[in-house]
N, C-alpha and C positions, 0 to 999 in steps of 0.2 A: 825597568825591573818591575816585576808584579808585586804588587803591594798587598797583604790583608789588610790596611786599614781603612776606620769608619768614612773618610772624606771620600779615596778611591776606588771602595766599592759600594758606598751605599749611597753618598751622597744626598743627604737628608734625608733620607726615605726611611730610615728606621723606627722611626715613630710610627709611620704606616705600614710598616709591615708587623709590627704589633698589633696595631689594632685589628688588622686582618686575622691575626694569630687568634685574641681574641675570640672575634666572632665566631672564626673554625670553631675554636674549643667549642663555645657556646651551644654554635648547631649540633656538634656531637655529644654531648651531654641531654640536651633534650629530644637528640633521635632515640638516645639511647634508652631514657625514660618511657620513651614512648615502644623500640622495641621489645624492653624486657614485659611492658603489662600487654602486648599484642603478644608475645612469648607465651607469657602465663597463660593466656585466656586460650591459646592455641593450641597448646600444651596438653590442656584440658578437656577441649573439647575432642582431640586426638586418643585422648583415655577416656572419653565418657561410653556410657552404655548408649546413647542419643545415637544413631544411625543418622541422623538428617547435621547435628552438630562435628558427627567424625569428618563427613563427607565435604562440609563447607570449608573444616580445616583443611583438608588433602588435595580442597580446588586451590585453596590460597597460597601453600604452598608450591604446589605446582607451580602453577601459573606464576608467580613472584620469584622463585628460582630460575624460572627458564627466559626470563625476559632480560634482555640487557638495564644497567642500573641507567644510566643516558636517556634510553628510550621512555623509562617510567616519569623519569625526571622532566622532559621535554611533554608527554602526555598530563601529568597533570597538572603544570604551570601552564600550559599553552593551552592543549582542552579543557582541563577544568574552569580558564577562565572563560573560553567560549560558553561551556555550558551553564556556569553558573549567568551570566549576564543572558543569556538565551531565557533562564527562568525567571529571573529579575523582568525579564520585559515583556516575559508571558503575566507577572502579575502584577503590572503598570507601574515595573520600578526603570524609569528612561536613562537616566543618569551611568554610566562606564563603570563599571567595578574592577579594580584591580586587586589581582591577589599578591596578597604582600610577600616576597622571593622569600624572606627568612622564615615565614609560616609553611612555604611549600615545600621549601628547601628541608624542614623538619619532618612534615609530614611523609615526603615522598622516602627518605632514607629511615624515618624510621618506620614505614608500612614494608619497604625489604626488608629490613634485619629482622623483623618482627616474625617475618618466615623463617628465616633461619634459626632465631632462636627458639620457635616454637622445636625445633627438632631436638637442638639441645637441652630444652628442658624437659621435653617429654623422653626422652633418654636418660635424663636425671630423678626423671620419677620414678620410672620403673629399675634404678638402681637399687633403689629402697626397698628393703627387704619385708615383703607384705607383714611377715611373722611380727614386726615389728607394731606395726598397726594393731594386730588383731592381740597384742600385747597391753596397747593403752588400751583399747576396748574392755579388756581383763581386768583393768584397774579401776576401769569408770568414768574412764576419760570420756569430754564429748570428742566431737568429731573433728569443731573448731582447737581444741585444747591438742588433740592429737596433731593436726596440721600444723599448729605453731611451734609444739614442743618437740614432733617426731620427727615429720615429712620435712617439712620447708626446710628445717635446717641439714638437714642431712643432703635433701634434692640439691641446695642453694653450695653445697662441698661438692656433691659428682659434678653440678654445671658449669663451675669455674671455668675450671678449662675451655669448653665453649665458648663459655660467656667470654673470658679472653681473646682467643683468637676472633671472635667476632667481631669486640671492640676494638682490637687493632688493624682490620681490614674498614671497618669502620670509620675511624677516625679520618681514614686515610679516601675515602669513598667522598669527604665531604667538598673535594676539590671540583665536582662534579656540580655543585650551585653556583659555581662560577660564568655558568652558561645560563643560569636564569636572572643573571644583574646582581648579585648578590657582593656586596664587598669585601668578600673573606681572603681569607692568605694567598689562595692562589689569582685574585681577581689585582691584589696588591702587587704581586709581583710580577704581573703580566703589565699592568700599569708602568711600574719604574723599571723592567725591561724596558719597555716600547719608548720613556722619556729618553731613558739616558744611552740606548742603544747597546746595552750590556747582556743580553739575556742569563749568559753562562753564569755571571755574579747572582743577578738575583734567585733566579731561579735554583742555582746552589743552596743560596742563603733559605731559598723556600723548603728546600729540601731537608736542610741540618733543622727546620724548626720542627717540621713531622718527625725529623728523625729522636729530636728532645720530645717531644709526645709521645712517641711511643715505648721512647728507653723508659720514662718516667712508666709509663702505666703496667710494662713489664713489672718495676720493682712492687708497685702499689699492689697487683695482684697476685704478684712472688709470696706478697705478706699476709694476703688475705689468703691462701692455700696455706701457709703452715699455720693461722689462727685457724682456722677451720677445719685442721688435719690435726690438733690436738689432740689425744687418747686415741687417734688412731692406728691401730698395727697396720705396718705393712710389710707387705709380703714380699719375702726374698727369693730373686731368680738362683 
Protein backbone atom coordinates (compact mmCIF):
# COMPACT_ATOMS: atom_id res chain seq x y z
CA UNK A 1 0.00 0.00 0.00
CA UNK A 2 1.31 3.56 -0.89
CA UNK A 3 2.29 5.34 1.94
CA UNK A 4 2.51 9.35 2.50
CA UNK A 5 5.00 9.04 5.16
CA UNK A 6 8.46 10.74 5.98
CA UNK A 7 10.58 7.11 5.94
CA UNK A 8 8.59 6.01 2.53
CA UNK A 9 8.72 8.85 0.56
CA UNK A 10 11.52 10.91 1.40
CA UNK A 11 13.91 8.87 3.10
CA UNK A 12 16.19 11.31 4.78
CA UNK A 13 16.23 13.55 2.18
CA UNK A 14 14.22 16.25 3.69
CA UNK A 15 16.70 18.18 5.08
CA UNK A 16 17.78 18.54 1.49
CA UNK A 17 15.21 19.42 0.00
CA UNK A 18 14.88 22.44 2.24
CA UNK A 19 17.88 23.60 1.87
CA UNK A 20 17.40 23.52 -1.85
CA UNK A 21 13.85 25.30 -1.07
CA UNK A 22 16.18 27.69 0.44
CA UNK A 23 18.49 28.61 -2.10
CA UNK A 24 15.35 28.77 -4.82
CA UNK A 25 13.86 31.39 -2.59
CA UNK A 26 17.16 33.12 -2.12
CA UNK A 27 17.99 33.22 -6.10
CA UNK A 28 14.44 34.55 -6.48
CA UNK A 29 14.42 37.34 -4.31
CA UNK A 30 17.62 38.75 -5.44
CA UNK A 31 16.58 38.17 -9.16
CA UNK A 32 13.79 39.96 -8.24
CA UNK A 33 15.86 42.95 -6.75
CA UNK A 34 17.68 43.10 -9.47
CA UNK A 35 14.64 42.87 -11.95
CA UNK A 36 12.50 45.53 -10.35
CA UNK A 37 15.79 48.39 -10.54
CA UNK A 38 16.47 47.04 -14.33
CA UNK A 39 12.39 47.64 -14.44
CA UNK A 40 12.75 51.17 -13.20
CA UNK A 41 15.76 52.23 -15.08
CA UNK A 42 13.93 50.71 -18.28
CA UNK A 43 10.89 52.08 -17.64
CA UNK A 44 12.44 55.31 -17.86
CA UNK A 45 14.37 55.26 -20.22
CA UNK A 46 11.20 54.06 -22.47
CA UNK A 47 9.52 57.64 -21.16
CA UNK A 48 12.51 59.73 -21.59
CA UNK A 49 12.61 62.44 -24.24
CA UNK A 50 16.53 60.82 -24.83
CA UNK A 51 15.90 59.18 -28.43
CA UNK A 52 19.29 57.19 -27.97
CA UNK A 53 18.03 56.12 -24.14
CA UNK A 54 14.24 55.06 -25.72
CA UNK A 55 16.04 52.99 -28.31
CA UNK A 56 18.52 51.04 -26.02
CA UNK A 57 15.50 50.21 -23.88
CA UNK A 58 13.29 48.60 -26.98
CA UNK A 59 16.63 46.64 -28.08
CA UNK A 60 16.71 45.16 -24.53
CA UNK A 61 13.44 44.30 -24.61
CA UNK A 62 13.18 42.99 -27.60
CA UNK A 63 15.89 41.05 -27.69
CA UNK A 64 15.44 39.52 -23.92
CA UNK A 65 11.63 38.64 -24.70
CA UNK A 66 12.30 36.86 -27.72
CA UNK A 67 15.14 34.63 -26.64
CA UNK A 68 14.42 31.35 -24.70
CA UNK A 69 15.25 31.80 -20.71
CA UNK A 70 17.62 28.26 -21.07
CA UNK A 71 19.54 29.71 -23.96
CA UNK A 72 20.31 33.13 -22.01
CA UNK A 73 21.09 31.03 -19.00
CA UNK A 74 23.41 28.53 -20.82
CA UNK A 75 25.10 31.89 -22.67
CA UNK A 76 26.20 33.66 -19.93
CA UNK A 77 27.44 30.95 -17.61
CA UNK A 78 29.20 29.13 -20.21
CA UNK A 79 30.25 32.24 -22.47
CA UNK A 80 30.65 34.67 -20.10
CA UNK A 81 32.93 32.56 -18.47
CA UNK A 82 34.94 31.93 -21.80
CA UNK A 83 35.00 35.70 -22.25
CA UNK A 84 35.72 36.72 -19.13
CA UNK A 85 39.00 34.41 -18.73
CA UNK A 86 39.70 35.29 -22.65
CA UNK A 87 40.30 39.00 -20.87
CA UNK A 88 41.85 38.02 -17.74
CA UNK A 89 44.63 36.50 -20.03
CA UNK A 90 44.76 39.23 -22.46
CA UNK A 91 45.73 41.22 -19.21
CA UNK A 92 48.29 38.56 -17.88
CA UNK A 93 45.77 37.30 -15.47
CA UNK A 94 46.86 33.01 -16.32
CA UNK A 95 45.12 31.39 -13.39
CA UNK A 96 40.88 29.80 -14.41
CA UNK A 97 38.28 32.02 -13.25
CA UNK A 98 35.19 30.50 -12.49
CA UNK A 99 31.92 32.08 -12.35
CA UNK A 100 30.13 31.41 -9.27
CA UNK A 101 26.44 29.37 -10.62
CA UNK A 102 24.46 31.47 -7.84
CA UNK A 103 25.93 34.80 -9.10
CA UNK A 104 24.89 33.84 -12.67
CA UNK A 105 22.08 32.08 -11.79
CA UNK A 106 20.83 35.75 -10.37
CA UNK A 107 22.08 37.73 -12.74
CA UNK A 108 20.87 35.84 -15.82
CA UNK A 109 16.89 35.75 -14.44
CA UNK A 110 17.13 38.85 -13.25
CA UNK A 111 18.50 40.61 -16.70
CA UNK A 112 14.93 38.78 -18.21
CA UNK A 113 12.58 39.81 -15.80
CA UNK A 114 14.18 43.13 -15.77
CA UNK A 115 12.51 43.22 -19.50
CA UNK A 116 9.60 42.37 -18.66
CA UNK A 117 9.07 44.54 -15.95
CA UNK A 118 10.34 47.40 -17.65
CA UNK A 119 6.88 46.99 -19.47
CA UNK A 120 5.02 46.89 -16.62
CA UNK A 121 6.19 49.61 -15.01
CA UNK A 122 6.27 51.77 -17.74
CA UNK A 123 2.54 51.00 -18.22
CA UNK A 124 2.23 52.02 -14.58
CA UNK A 125 3.52 55.20 -15.30
CA UNK A 126 1.74 56.40 -17.75
CA UNK A 127 -1.34 55.22 -15.48
CA UNK A 128 -0.78 58.27 -13.55
CA UNK A 129 -2.70 60.91 -14.23
CA UNK A 130 -0.17 63.73 -15.73
CA UNK A 131 -2.93 66.52 -14.13
CA UNK A 132 -1.66 65.11 -10.99
CA UNK A 133 1.99 66.13 -11.57
CA UNK A 134 1.44 69.31 -12.91
CA UNK A 135 -0.63 69.64 -9.52
CA UNK A 136 2.48 69.24 -7.01
CA UNK A 137 4.15 71.64 -9.42
CA UNK A 138 1.16 74.13 -8.40
CA UNK A 139 2.02 73.57 -4.78
CA UNK A 140 5.79 73.84 -5.10
CA UNK A 141 6.73 70.74 -4.87
CA UNK A 142 10.23 69.61 -6.31
CA UNK A 143 10.33 67.31 -8.70
CA UNK A 144 12.06 64.58 -6.23
CA UNK A 145 9.14 65.49 -3.63
CA UNK A 146 6.54 64.89 -6.37
CA UNK A 147 8.02 61.42 -7.52
CA UNK A 148 8.01 60.23 -3.82
CA UNK A 149 4.73 61.63 -2.72
CA UNK A 150 2.74 61.50 -6.23
CA UNK A 151 4.07 59.11 -8.94
CA UNK A 152 5.82 56.19 -7.17
CA UNK A 153 3.25 55.55 -5.13
CA UNK A 154 0.39 55.59 -7.15
CA UNK A 155 2.95 53.87 -10.31
CA UNK A 156 4.04 51.12 -7.54
CA UNK A 157 -0.60 50.40 -6.97
CA UNK A 158 -1.17 50.19 -11.23
CA UNK A 159 2.29 47.70 -11.31
CA UNK A 160 1.03 45.26 -8.74
CA UNK A 161 -0.45 43.20 -10.72
CA UNK A 162 2.50 42.91 -13.11
CA UNK A 163 4.75 42.88 -10.60
CA UNK A 164 2.80 39.83 -9.45
CA UNK A 165 2.28 37.62 -12.25
CA UNK A 166 5.95 38.35 -13.05
CA UNK A 167 7.08 37.07 -9.69
CA UNK A 168 5.05 34.09 -9.90
CA UNK A 169 6.42 32.94 -13.33
CA UNK A 170 9.51 33.94 -11.83
CA UNK A 171 9.89 32.21 -8.96
CA UNK A 172 9.05 29.33 -10.92
CA UNK A 173 11.77 30.19 -13.77
CA UNK A 174 14.52 29.57 -10.99
CA UNK A 175 14.51 25.68 -11.75
CA UNK A 176 16.41 26.62 -14.80
CA UNK A 177 20.07 27.12 -12.61
CA UNK A 178 19.74 23.68 -12.12
CA UNK A 179 21.72 23.29 -15.29
CA UNK A 180 24.42 25.48 -14.27
CA UNK A 181 25.47 23.30 -11.02
CA UNK A 182 23.56 25.07 -8.76
CA UNK A 183 22.06 23.34 -5.74
CA UNK A 184 18.54 24.44 -5.57
CA UNK A 185 15.29 22.59 -5.26
CA UNK A 186 15.10 21.35 -8.42
CA UNK A 187 18.88 20.07 -8.55
CA UNK A 188 17.83 18.43 -4.82
CA UNK A 189 15.32 16.57 -6.11
CA UNK A 190 16.80 15.35 -9.29
CA UNK A 191 19.51 14.01 -6.72
CA UNK A 192 17.15 11.98 -4.33
CA UNK A 193 15.14 10.90 -7.48
CA UNK A 194 18.19 9.36 -9.01
CA UNK A 195 19.37 7.70 -5.17
CA UNK A 196 16.33 6.26 -4.34
CA UNK A 197 14.89 5.54 -7.75
CA UNK A 198 11.55 7.42 -6.96
CA UNK A 199 11.14 10.22 -9.29
CA UNK A 200 7.22 10.57 -9.07
CA UNK A 201 7.70 11.06 -4.96
CA UNK A 202 10.15 13.57 -5.17
CA UNK A 203 9.64 15.40 -7.86
CA UNK A 204 5.87 15.75 -6.42
CA UNK A 205 7.26 16.71 -3.17
CA UNK A 206 9.34 19.49 -5.55
CA UNK A 207 6.30 20.53 -6.94
CA UNK A 208 3.84 20.88 -3.56
CA UNK A 209 6.95 23.15 -2.51
CA UNK A 210 6.64 25.87 -5.56
CA UNK A 211 3.26 25.20 -5.34
CA UNK A 212 3.56 26.59 -1.09
CA UNK A 213 5.56 29.63 -2.90
CA UNK A 214 3.43 30.68 -4.84
CA UNK A 215 0.00 30.08 -2.78
CA UNK A 216 2.02 32.17 -0.14
CA UNK A 217 3.07 35.13 -2.48
CA UNK A 218 -0.52 35.28 -3.98
CA UNK A 219 -1.74 36.02 -0.34
CA UNK A 220 1.46 38.53 0.39
CA UNK A 221 0.43 40.46 -2.77
CA UNK A 222 -3.50 39.88 -2.32
CA UNK A 223 -2.47 42.27 0.80
CA UNK A 224 -0.33 44.66 -0.79
CA UNK A 225 -3.33 45.45 -3.47
CA UNK A 226 -5.93 46.24 -0.96
CA UNK A 227 -3.14 48.43 1.18
CA UNK A 228 -2.44 50.21 -1.78
CA UNK A 229 -6.05 50.34 -3.13
CA UNK A 230 -7.07 52.26 0.13
CA UNK A 231 -9.31 55.56 -0.64
CA UNK A 232 -9.49 54.18 -3.94
CA UNK A 233 -12.94 54.17 -5.93
CA UNK A 234 -13.77 51.69 -8.08
CA UNK A 235 -15.63 51.38 -10.65
CA UNK A 236 -18.70 49.30 -11.18
CA UNK A 237 -19.35 47.20 -14.34
Amino acid sequence: MFELSKDSMLHGFLPSLIEGAGVTLSVALASLAMAMILGLLGALAKLSKWRFARGLAHLYTTLIRGVPDLVLMLLIFYGGQVAVNSIALSLGHEEYIDINPYVAGVLTIGFIFGAYLTEAFRGAFLAVPPGQREAGLAYGMSGWQIARRITFPQMFRHALPGLSNNWLVLIKSTAIVSVIGLHDLMTRGQQAAGSTREPFVFYLAVALIYLAFTSVSELLFDRLQKRFSTGVRRGSL
